[in-house]
C-alpha positions as CSV (number, residue, x, y, z in Angstrom):
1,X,-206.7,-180.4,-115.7
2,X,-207.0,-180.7,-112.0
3,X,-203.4,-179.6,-111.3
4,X,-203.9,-176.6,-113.9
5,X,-207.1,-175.6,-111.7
6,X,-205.3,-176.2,-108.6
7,X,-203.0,-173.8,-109.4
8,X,-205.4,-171.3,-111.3
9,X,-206.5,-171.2,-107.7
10,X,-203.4,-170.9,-106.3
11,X,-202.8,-168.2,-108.4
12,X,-206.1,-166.3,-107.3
13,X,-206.1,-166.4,-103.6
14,X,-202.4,-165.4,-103.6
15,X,-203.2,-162.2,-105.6
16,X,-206.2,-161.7,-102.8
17,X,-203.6,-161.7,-100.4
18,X,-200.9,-160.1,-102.2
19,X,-198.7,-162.7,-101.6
20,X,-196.1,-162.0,-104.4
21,X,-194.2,-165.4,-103.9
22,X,-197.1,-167.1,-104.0
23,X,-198.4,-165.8,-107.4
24,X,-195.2,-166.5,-109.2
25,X,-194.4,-169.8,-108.3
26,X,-198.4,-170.9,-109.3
27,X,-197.8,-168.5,-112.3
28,X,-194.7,-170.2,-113.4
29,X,-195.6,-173.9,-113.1
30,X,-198.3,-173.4,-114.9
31,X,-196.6,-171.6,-117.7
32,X,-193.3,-174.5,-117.6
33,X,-195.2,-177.2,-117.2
34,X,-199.1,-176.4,-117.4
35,X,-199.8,-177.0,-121.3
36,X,-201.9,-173.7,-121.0
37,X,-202.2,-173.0,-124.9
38,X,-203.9,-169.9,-125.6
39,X,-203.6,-168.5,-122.3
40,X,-199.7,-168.7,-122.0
41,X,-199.1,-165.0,-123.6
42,X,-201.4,-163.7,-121.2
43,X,-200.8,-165.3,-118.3
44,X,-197.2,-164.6,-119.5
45,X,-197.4,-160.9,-119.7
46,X,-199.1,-160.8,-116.1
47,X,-195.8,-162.7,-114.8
48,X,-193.8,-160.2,-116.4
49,X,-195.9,-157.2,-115.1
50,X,-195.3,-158.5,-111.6
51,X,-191.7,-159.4,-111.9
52,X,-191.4,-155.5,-113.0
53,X,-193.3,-154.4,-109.9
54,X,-190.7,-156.1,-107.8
55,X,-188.2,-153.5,-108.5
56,X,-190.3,-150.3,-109.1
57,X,-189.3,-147.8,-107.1
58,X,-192.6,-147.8,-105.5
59,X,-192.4,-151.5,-104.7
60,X,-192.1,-152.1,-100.7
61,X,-190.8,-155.9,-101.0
62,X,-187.2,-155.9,-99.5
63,X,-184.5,-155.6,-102.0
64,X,-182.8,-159.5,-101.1
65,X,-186.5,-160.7,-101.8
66,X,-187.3,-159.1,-105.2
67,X,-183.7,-160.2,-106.4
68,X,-184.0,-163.9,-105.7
69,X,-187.2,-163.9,-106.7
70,X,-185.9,-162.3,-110.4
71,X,-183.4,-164.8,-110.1
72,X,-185.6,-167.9,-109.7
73,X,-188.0,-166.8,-112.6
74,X,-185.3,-165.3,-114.9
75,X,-186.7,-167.4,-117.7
76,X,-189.8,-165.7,-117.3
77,X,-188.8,-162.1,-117.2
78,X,-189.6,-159.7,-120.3
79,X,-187.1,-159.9,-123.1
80,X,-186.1,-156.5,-125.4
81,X,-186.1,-153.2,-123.8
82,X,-188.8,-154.2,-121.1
83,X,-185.8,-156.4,-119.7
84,X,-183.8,-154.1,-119.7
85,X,-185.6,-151.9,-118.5
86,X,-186.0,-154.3,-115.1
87,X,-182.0,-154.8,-114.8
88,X,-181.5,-150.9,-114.5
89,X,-184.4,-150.8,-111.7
90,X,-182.5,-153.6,-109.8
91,X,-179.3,-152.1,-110.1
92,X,-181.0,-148.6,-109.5
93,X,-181.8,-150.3,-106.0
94,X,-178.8,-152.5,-105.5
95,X,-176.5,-148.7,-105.8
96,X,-179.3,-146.7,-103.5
97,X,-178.5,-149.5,-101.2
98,X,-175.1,-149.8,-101.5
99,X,-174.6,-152.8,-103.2
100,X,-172.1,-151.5,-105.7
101,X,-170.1,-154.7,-106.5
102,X,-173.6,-156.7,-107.1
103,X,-175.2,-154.1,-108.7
104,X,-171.9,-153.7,-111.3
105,X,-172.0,-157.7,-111.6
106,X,-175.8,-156.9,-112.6
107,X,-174.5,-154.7,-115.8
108,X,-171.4,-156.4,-116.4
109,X,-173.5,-159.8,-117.2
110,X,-176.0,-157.4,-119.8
111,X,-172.4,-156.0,-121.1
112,X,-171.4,-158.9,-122.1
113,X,-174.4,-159.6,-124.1
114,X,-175.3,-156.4,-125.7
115,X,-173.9,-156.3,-129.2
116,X,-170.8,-154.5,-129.9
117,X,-171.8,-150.9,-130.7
118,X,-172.3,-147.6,-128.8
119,X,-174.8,-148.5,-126.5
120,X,-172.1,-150.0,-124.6
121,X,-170.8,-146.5,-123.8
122,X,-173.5,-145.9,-121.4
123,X,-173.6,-149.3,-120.0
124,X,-169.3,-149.7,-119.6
125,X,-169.4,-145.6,-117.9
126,X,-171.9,-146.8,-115.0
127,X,-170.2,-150.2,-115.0
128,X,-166.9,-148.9,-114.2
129,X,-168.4,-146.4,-111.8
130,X,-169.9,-148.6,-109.4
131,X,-166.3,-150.6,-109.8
132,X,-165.0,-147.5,-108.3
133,X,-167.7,-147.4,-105.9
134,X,-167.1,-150.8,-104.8
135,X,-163.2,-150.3,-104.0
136,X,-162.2,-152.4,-107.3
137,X,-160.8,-149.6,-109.7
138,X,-159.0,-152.6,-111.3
139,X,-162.1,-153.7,-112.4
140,X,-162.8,-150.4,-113.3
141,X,-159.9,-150.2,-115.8
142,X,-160.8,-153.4,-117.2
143,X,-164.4,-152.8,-118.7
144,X,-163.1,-149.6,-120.2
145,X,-160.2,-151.0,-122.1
146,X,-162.7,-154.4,-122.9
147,X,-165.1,-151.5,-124.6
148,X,-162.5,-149.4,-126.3
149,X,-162.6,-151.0,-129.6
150,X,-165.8,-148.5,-130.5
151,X,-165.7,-145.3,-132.0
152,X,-168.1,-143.8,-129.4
153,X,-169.6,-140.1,-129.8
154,X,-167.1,-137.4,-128.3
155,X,-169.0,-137.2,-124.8
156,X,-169.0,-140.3,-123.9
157,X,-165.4,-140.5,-124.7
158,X,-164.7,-138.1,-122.9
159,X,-167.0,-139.7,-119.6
160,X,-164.5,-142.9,-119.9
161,X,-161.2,-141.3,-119.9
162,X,-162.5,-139.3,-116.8
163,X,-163.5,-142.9,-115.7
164,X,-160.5,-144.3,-116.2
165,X,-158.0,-141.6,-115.2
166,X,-160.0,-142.1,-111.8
167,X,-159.7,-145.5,-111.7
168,X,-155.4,-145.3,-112.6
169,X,-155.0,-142.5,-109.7
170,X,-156.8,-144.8,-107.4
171,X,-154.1,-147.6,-108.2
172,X,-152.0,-145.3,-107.5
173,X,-151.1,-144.6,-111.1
174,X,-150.6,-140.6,-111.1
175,X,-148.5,-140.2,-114.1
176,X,-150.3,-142.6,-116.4
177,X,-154.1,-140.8,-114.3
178,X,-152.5,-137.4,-115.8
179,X,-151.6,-138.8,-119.7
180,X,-155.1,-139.9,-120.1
181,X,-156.5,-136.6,-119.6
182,X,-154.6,-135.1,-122.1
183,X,-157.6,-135.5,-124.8
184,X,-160.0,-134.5,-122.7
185,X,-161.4,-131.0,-123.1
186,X,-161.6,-128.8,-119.9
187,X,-159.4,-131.3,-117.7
188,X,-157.4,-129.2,-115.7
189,X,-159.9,-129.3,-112.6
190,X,-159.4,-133.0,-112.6
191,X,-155.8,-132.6,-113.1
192,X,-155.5,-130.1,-109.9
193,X,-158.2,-133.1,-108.2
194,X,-155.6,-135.6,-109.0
195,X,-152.4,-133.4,-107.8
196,X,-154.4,-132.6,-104.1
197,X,-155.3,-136.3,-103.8
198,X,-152.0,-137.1,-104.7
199,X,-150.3,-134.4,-102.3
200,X,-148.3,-133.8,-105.7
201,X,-147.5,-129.9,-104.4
202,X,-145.4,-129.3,-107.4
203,X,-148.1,-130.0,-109.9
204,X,-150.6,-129.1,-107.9
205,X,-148.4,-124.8,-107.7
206,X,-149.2,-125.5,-111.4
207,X,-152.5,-126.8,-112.3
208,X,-154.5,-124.8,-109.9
209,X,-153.0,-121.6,-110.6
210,X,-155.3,-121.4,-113.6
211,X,-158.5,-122.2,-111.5
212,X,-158.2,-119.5,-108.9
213,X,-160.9,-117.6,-108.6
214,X,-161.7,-113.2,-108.9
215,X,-161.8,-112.1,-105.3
216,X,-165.0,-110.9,-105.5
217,X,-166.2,-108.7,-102.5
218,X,-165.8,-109.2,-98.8
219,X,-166.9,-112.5,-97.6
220,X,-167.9,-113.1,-101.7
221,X,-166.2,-116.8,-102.2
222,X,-168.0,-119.7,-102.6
223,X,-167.2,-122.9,-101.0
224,X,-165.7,-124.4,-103.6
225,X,-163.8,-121.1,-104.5
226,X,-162.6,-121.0,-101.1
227,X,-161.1,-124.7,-101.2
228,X,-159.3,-123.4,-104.7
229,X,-157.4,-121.2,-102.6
230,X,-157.2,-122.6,-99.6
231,X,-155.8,-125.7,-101.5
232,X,-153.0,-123.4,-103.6
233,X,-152.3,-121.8,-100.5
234,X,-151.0,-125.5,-99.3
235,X,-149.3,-126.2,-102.0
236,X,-147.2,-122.9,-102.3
237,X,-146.4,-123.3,-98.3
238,X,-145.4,-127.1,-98.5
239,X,-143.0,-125.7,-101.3
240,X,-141.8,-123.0,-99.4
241,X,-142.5,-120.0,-102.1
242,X,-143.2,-117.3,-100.5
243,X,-143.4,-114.9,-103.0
244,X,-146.8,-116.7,-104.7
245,X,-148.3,-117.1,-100.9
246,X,-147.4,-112.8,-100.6
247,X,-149.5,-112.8,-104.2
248,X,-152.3,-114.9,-102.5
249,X,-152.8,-112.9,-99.7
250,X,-152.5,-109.8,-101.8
251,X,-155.4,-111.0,-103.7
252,X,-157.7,-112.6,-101.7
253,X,-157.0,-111.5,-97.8
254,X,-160.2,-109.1,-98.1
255,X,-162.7,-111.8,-99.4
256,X,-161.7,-114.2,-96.5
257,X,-161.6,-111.5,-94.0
258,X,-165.5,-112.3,-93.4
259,X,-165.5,-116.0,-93.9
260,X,-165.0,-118.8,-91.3
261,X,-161.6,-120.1,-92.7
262,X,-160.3,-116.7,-92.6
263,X,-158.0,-118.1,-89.7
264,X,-156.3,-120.8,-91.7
265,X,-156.2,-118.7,-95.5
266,X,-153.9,-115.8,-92.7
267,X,-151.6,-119.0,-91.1
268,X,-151.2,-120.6,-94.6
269,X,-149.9,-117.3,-96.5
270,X,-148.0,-115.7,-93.4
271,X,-144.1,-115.9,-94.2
272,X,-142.9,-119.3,-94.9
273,X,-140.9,-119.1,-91.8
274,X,-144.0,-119.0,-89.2
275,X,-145.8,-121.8,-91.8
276,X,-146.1,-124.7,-89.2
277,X,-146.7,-128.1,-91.6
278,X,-148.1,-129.8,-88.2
279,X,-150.7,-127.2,-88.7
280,X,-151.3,-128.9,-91.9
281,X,-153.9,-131.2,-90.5
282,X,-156.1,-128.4,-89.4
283,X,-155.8,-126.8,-92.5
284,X,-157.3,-129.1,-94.6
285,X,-159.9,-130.2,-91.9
286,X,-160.9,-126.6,-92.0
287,X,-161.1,-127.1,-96.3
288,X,-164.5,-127.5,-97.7
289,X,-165.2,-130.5,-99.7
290,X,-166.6,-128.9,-102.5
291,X,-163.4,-129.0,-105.0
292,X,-163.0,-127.7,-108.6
293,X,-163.7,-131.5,-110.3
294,X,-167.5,-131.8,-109.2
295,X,-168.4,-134.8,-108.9
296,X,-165.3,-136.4,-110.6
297,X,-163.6,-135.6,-107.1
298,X,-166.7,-137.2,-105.3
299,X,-165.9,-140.4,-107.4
300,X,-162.5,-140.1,-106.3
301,X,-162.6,-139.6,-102.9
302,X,-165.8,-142.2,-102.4
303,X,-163.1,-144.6,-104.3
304,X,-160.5,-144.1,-101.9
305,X,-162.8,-144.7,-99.0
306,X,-163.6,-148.0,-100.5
307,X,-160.8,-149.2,-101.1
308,X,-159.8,-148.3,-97.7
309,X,-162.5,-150.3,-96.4
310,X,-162.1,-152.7,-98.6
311,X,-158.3,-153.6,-97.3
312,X,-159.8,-153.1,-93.7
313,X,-161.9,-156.2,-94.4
């Protein structure tokens, strides 16, 4: 009785003070070894509410903190979709911070323990995102093809394929990257991604053909039509064929003729003979990074800067 007062005590100032630590580890003795009776669902849900509030986005308690301090009191924490619920905050804050490996470790552990149906879609597409985040696309591969066995909805089949053809053209995978969009509806801005990251000119003369824009009026591109172009433009000069950089300039020399890369669109479809490919460099500097995959291209070129990093290290 004296200890459970002591405690009860402990419990109070520390919420005077909002002293988070403090609260829980009176809280949780007194819940694991208290004998409380009665009071143990209460003083159970107020554990849970403040083991929630440690990863709200309004919370202010530094991110290492509220994860050791979920850690330490994981026996405590809300069970059913409340936990859940608490998991997805932390990761939420683990990715804003940059944590990606962590934050996928996070997931991966509820993966493995949510029943084999299609809520594992979801949980396996931001898995293996934040496997590509983190520079592992290995890993990235692997949750997919451990998830496959399920006949998810159409969309989220779709979502994973994209996932994974990422993932592959990251390992350096292209052809294998290419075969597994073939189901997927609408793929050929991924493909063309793919081919530029690739430097695959041949299949880039191809793919992006279909994705070139109208010319629209003077000055009329957008960014990422621009980079369309700009991109073919590249492609057709690295293969030397000058009659589809003639057709380019044909088509689009008045709607760069206002625009800021005007310069480069005029070097890249002059004659193949006065196409300088040390110019290249400046060429693509010049490209902006809006490209026709969305953000399937951002995915892939954050990937490739992690895994550069991640060899640096």
């Amino acid at each position: 009785m004296v200890e459970r007062r002591g405690l009860t005590l402990a419990m109070s100032l520390a919420t005077r003070r909002g002293d988070e630590p403090a609260l829980l580890a009176a809280a949780a003795a007194l819940l694991r070894y208290g004998n409380v009776g009665a009071d143990a669902a209460p003083l159970s849900a107020t554990v849970q509410a403040h083991l929630v509030a440690l990863v709200a986005p309004q919370s202010t308690m530094p991110l290492g903190t509220a994860a050791g301090l979920l850690w330490d009191y994981r026996d405590l924490m809300p069970t059913g979709a409340d936990g859940d619920r608490v998991v997805w905050m932390l990761a939420d804050r683990l990715q804003q911070a940059g944590l990606y490996r962590r934050a996928a470790e996070l997931l991966e552990r509820r993966l493995s323990t949510t029943q084999r149906d299609v809520e594992q879609g979801p949980l396996s597409i931001r898995v293996a995102t934040l496997r590509i985040l983190a520079g592992a696309p290995d890993a990235a591969v692997r949750v997919l093809r451990e998830t496959a066995m399920i006949p998810y909805p159409d969309a989220i089949q779709d979502e994973r394929r994209r996932l994974q053809a990422v993932a592959l053209e990251l390992l350096g995978r292209h052809a294998e990257a290419v075969a597994t969009l073939a189901d997927i509806r609408d793929a050929t801005p991924i493909r063309a991604e793919f081919d530029w990251h690739a430097r695959d000119w041949s299949g880039l003369a191809a793919s992006g053909t279909a994705l070139l824009p109208a010319p629209g009026a003077r000055g009329g591109l957008s960014a990422e039509g621009q980079a369309i172009v700009l991109r073919q433009a590249i492609a057709h000069a690295m293969l030397g064929q000058e009659a589809a950089l003639a057709r380019l300039n044909r088509r689009y020399a008045r709607a760069f003729a206002a625009l800021p890369t005007a310069p480069v669109f005029a070097m890249l479809t002059a004659p193949v003979g006065g196409f300088d490919p040390a110019r290249l460099d400046s060429a693509m500097i010049a490209l902006s990074a809006a490209g026709p995959a969305g953000a399937i291209g951002d995915l892939l070129t954050a990937g490739q800067a992690a895994r550069t990093s991640t060899r640096l290290d």
